[in-house]
C-alpha positions in Angstrom: -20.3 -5.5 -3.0 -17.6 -4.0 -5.6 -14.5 -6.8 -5.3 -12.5 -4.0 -4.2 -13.9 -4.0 -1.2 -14.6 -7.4 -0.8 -13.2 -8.2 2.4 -15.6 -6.1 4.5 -18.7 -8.7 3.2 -17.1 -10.3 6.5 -18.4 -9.4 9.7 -15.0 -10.4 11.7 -13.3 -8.9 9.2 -14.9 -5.7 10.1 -14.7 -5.7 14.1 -10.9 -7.1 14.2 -10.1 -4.0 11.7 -12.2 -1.5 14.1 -10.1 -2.6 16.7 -7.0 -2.8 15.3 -7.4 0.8 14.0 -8.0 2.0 17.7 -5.1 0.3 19.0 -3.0 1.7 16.3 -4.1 5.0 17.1 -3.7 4.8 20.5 -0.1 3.5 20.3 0.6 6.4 17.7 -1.1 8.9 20.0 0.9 7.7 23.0 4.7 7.6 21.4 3.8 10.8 20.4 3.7 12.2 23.8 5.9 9.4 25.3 9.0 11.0 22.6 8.5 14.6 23.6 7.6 14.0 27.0 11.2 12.2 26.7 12.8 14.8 24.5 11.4 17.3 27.2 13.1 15.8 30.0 16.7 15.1 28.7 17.0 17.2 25.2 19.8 13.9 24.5 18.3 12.4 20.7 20.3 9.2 22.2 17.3 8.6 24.9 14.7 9.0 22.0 16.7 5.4 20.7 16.7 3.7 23.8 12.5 4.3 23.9 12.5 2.3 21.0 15.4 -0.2 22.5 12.9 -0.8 25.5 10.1 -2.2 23.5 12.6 -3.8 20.7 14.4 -6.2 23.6 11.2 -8.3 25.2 10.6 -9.4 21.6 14.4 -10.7 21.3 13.3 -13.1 24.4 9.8 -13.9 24.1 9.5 -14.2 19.8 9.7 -18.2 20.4 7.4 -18.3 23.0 4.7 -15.8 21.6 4.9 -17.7 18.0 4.2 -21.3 20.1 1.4 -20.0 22.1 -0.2 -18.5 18.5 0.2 -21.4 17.3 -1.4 -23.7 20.5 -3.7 -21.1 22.3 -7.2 -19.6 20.6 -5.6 -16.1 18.9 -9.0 -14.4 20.1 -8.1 -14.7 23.8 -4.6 -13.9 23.3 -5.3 -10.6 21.1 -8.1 -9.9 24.2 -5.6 -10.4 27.2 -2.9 -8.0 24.8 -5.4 -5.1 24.7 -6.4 -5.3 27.9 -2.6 -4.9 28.8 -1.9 -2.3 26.7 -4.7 -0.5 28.2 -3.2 -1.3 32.3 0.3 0.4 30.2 -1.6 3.5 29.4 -3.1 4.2 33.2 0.7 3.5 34.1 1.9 6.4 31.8 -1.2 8.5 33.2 -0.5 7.8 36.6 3.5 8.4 36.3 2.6 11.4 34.5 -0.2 12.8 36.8 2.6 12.7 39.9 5.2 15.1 38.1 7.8 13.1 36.4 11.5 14.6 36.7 13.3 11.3 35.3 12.8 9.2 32.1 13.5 6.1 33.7 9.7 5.0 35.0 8.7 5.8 31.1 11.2 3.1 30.1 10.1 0.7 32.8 6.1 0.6 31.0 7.9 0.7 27.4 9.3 -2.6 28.5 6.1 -3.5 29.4 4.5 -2.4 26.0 7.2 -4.7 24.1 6.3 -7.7 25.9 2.6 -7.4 24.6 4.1 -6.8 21.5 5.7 -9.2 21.6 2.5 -11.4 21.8 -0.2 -9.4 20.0 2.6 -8.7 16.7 2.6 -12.6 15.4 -1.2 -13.2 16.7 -2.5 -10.8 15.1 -0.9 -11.9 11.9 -1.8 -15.3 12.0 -5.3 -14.2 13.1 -5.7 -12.1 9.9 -5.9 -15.4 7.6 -8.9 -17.1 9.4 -11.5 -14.0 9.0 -11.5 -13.8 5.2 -11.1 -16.9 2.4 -8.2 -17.4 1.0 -8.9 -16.1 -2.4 -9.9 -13.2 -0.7 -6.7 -12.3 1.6 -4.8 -10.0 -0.6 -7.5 -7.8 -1.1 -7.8 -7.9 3.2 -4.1 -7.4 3.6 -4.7 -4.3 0.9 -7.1 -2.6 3.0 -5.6 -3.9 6.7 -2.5 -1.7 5.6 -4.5 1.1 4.9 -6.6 0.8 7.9 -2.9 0.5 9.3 -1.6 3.8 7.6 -4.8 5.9 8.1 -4.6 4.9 12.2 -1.1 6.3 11.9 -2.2 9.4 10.5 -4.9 10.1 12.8 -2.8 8.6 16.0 0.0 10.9 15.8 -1.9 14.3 14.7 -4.8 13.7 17.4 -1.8 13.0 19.8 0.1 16.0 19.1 -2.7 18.2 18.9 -3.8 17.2 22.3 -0.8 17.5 23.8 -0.3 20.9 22.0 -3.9 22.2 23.6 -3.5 20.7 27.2 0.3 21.3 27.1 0.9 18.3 28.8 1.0 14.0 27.9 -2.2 13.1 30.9 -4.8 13.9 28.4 -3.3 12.0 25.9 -2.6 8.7 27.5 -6.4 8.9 29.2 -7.9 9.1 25.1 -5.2 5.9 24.7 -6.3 4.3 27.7 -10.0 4.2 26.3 -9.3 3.3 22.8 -7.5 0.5 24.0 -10.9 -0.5 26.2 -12.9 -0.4 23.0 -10.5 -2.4 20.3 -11.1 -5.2 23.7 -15.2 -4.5 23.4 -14.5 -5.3 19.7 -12.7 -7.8 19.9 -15.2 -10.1 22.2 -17.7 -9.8 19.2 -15.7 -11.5 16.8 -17.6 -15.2 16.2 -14.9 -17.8 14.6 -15.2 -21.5 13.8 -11.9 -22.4 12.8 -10.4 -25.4 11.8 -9.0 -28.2 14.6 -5.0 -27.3 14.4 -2.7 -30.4 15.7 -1.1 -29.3 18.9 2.0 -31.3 19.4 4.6 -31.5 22.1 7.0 -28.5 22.8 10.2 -29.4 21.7 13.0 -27.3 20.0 12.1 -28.6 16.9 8.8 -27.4 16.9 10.4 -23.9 18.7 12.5 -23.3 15.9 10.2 -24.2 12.8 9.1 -20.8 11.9 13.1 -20.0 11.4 13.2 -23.3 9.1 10.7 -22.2 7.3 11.8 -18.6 6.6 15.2 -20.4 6.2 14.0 -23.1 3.5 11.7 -20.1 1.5 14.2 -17.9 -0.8 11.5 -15.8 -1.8 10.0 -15.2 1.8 13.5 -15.3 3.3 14.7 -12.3 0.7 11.4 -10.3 1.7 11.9 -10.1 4.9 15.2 -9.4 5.2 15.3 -6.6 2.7 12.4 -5.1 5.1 14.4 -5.6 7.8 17.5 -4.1 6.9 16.1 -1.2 4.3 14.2 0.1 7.4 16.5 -0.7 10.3 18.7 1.7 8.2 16.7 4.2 6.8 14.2 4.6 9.5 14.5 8.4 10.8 10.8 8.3 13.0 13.0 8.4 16.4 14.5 11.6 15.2 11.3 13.4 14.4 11.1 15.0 17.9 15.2 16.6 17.1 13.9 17.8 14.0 10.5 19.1 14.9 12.1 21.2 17.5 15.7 21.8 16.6 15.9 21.9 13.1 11.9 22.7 11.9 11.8 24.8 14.5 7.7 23.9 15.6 5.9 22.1 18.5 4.2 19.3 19.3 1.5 19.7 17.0 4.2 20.0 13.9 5.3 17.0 15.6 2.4 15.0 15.1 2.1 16.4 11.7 5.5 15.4 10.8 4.4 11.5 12.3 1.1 10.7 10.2 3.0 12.2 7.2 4.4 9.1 6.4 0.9 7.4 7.0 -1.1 9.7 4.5 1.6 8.5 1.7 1.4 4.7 3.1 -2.7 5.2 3.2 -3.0 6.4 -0.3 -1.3 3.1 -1.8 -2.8 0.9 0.1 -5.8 2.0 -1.2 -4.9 2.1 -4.4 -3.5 -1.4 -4.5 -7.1 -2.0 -3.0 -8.9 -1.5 -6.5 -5.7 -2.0 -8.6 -3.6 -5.0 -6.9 -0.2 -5.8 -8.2 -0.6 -8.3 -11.0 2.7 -8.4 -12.3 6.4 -8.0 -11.4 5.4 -7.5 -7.9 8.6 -8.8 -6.8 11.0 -6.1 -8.7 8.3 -3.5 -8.0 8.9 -3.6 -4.2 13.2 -3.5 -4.9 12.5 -0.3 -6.8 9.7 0.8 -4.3 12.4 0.2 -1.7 15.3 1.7 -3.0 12.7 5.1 -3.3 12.6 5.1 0.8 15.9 5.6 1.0 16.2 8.2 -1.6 13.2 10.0 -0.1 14.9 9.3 3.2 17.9 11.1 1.9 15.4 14.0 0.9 14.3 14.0 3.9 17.4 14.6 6.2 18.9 17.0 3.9 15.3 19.4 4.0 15.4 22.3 6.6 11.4 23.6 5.4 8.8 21.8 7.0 6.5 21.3 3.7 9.5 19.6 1.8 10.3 17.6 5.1 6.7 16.3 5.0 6.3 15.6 1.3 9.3 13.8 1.7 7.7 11.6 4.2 4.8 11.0 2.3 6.6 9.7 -0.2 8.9 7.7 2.4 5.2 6.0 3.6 4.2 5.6 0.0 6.9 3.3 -1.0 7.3 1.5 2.1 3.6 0.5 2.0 4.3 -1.7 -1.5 7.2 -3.5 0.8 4.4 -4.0 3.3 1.8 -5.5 1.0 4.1 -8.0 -0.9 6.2 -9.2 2.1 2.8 -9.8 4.3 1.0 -11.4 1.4 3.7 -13.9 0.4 4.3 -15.0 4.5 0.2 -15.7 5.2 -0.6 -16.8 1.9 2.3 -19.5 1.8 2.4 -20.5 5.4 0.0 -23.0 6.5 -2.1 -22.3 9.4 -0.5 -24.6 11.9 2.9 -22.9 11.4 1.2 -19.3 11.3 2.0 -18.4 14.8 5.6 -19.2 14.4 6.2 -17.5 11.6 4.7 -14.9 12.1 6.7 -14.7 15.5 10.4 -14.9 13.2 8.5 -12.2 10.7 7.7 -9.7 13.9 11.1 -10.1 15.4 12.2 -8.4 12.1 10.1 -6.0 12.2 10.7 -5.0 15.6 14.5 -4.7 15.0 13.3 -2.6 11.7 11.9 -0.5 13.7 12.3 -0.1 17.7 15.9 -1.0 17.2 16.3 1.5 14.0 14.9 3.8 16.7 18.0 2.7 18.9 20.4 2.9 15.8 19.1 6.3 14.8 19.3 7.3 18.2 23.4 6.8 18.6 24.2 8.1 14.9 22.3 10.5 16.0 24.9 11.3 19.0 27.6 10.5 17.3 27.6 11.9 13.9 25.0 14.5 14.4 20.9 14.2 13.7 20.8 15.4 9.9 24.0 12.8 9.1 22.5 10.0 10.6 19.1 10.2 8.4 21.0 10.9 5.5 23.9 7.9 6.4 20.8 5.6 6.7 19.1 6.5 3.7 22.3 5.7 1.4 22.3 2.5 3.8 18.8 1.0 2.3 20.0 1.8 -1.3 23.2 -0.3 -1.4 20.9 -2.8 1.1 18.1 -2.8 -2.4 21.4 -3.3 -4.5 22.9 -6.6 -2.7 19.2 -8.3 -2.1 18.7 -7.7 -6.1 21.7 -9.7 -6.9 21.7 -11.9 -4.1 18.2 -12.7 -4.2 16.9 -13.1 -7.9 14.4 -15.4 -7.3 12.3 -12.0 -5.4 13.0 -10.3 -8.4 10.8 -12.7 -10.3 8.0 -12.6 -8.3 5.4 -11.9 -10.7 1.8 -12.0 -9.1 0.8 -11.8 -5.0 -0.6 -15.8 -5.2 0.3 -19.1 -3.1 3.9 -20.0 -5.0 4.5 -23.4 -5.4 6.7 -25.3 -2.9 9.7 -25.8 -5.3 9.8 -22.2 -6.2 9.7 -20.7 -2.9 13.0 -22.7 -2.1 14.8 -23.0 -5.1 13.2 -19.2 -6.7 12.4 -20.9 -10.1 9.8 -18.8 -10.4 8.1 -18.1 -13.8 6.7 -15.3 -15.7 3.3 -17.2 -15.7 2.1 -18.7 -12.1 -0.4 -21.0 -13.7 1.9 -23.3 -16.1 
């Protein structure tokens, strides 16, 4: 098989990324019709944030406690019991939706709901990645996870709009979720491990609190994952879509699902391109630039009032963020060891989730106060002075030089060299 595509030579590989694409295209489809069912209801851009507050706030509770049980209880069972879940959220939505809803209030109650499987299946899943490839093999699996990833969200989001567009309603929607979610759980009973015995020790909050020691202890990882965390948490302008696909773009719910896998079709593209050509060198100052071009095309973005610049702007807004993906998922799996996984993984998700459900919250009330075009364009100058502090502040990320294990010393004191080998 060409090396570019070695990682599907393994069968578990295979089903775990055929179900994870389902699930992602369910989710995609669902907030989809979940946001303009919302938007519908209200017309207030403000309760468009709180959706994303609602499945943002289980993770703030149950991180610590989803990171332990990754890291104590088989990752298999857990990602099985989290799809079968999401699937018992989508009848809910179906259900609510199916007797006439007048009030966004039930919606919220199952979004709280979806964020405490998140909250679960986010740092499984990651730690589950490692054990279905070889090591020598994982950055060409992250490399095509992400675009797996990106292409579900570009499906996801235009299937769900479309759908919604024909049937002019959300029920037909959440029942094409509901089975998706039922096949990634087929799927995921046919993956066949034999992994290594991990030592399970006694809960304490020493052992609770490791994966933040870790992150803590790991410059390099540490300055990843907070410059993900912060670029997007500002920058992020996906809540707002519904505002600006009817208000300012002046389209429906299929333009809306348009405007959503835009960002996946520029995301899709480089992560298959990194595929056949990985980063080899000065992968660390190539995701600071790659970074500070999301906010700029964030900018671009906000400021457009024609629907083909608004969604080449997003493409480019997916096509830069997927370099931050790649790097900051490659140097957390590749230098965490497997006992720890779960936990990491756990403090790595909780930053995610604020980048993104809570961006959704913080776009949501700059959206009220200052006005929906403002707050995209406020955040976008956000993640370029966040790029400029991380580049001073963190020079050891700027050094990174190829996606490889790093050495203990450098990942903590970021002496890291031009050559990884000497």
């Amino acid at each position: 098989m060409d090396d570019a595509r070695i990682a599907f030579r393994y069968p578990n590989f295979r089903y775990y990324q055929a179900a994870r694409f389902l699930t992602i295209c369910a989710s995609e489809m669902q907030s989809v019709a979940v946001g303009w069912q919302i938007y519908e209801i209200t017309r207030r851009p403000l309760d468009l944030g709180l959706a994303g507050l609602a499945q943002f706030l289980p993770g703030i509770v149950l991180f610590l406690v989803a990171g332990q049980i990754a890291d104590r209880i088989d990752r298999k069972r857990i990602l099985l019991a989290c799809f079968t879940v999401f699937a018992v959220c989508s009848s809910l939505l179906l259900w609510l939706s199916l007797r006439g809803l007048h009030a966004v209030h039930p919606i919220y109650a199952v979004l709280l709901l979806v964020g405490v499987v998140r909250a679960f299946s986010g740092p499984t899943g990651q730690a589950f990645l490692p054990l279905l490839v070889p090591e020598e093999h994982f950055p060409n699996a992250v490399a095509w996870g992400s675009s797996i990833f990106e292409v579900a969200t570009i499906v996801g989001p235009a299937i769900g709009g479309l759908i919604y567009a024909i049937t002019k309603g959300p029920e037909t929607v959440y029942a094409a979720a509901l089975g998706a979610f039922v096949c990634a759980a087929v799927l995921i009973l046919m993956i066949r491990l034999q992994s290594a015995r991990r030592v399970v020790r006694g809960v304490t909050l020493h052992t609770v609190l490791a994966g933040f020691r870790f992150i803590g202890q790991n410059k390099i990882i540490l300055g990843a994952i907070t410059l993900d965390l912060f670029a997007v948490l500002l920058g992020g302008a996906v809540a707002l879509l519904p505002v600006y696909a009817r208000e300012i773009l002046r389209t429906g719910p299929w333009g809306l699902g348009i405007l959503r896998s835009a960002p996946g079709v520029g995301a899709a593209i480089t992560a298959i391109v990194i595929a056949h050509h990985p980063l080899r060198r000065k992968a660390g100052s190539t995701m600071l630039w790659c970074v500070a071009g999301f906010g700029v095309f964030t900018i671009v973005f906000g400021l457009s009032h024609h629907l083909l610049l608004s969604l080449v702007a997003l493409i480019l807004v997916g096509a830069t963020d997927m370099v931050s993906v790649i790097v900051r998922a490659t140097l957390v799996q590749l230098n965490t060891p497997d006992e720890m996984r779960g936990r990491v993984s756990a403090v790595n998700m909780l930053f995610i989730g604020a980048s993104n459900e809570f961006g959704q919250f913080e776009s949501g009330i700059t959206a009220q106060w200052f006005g929906t075009v403002p707050a995209v364009i406020y955040g976008g100058l956000g993640t370029l002075l966040v790029v400029g502090l991380w580049a001073w502040n963190f020079p050891q990320l700027r050094k990174v030089n190829e996606l490889v294990p790093v050495r203990k010393e450098m990942l903590e004191e970021g002496n890291v060299t031009a050559d990884p080998n000497e």
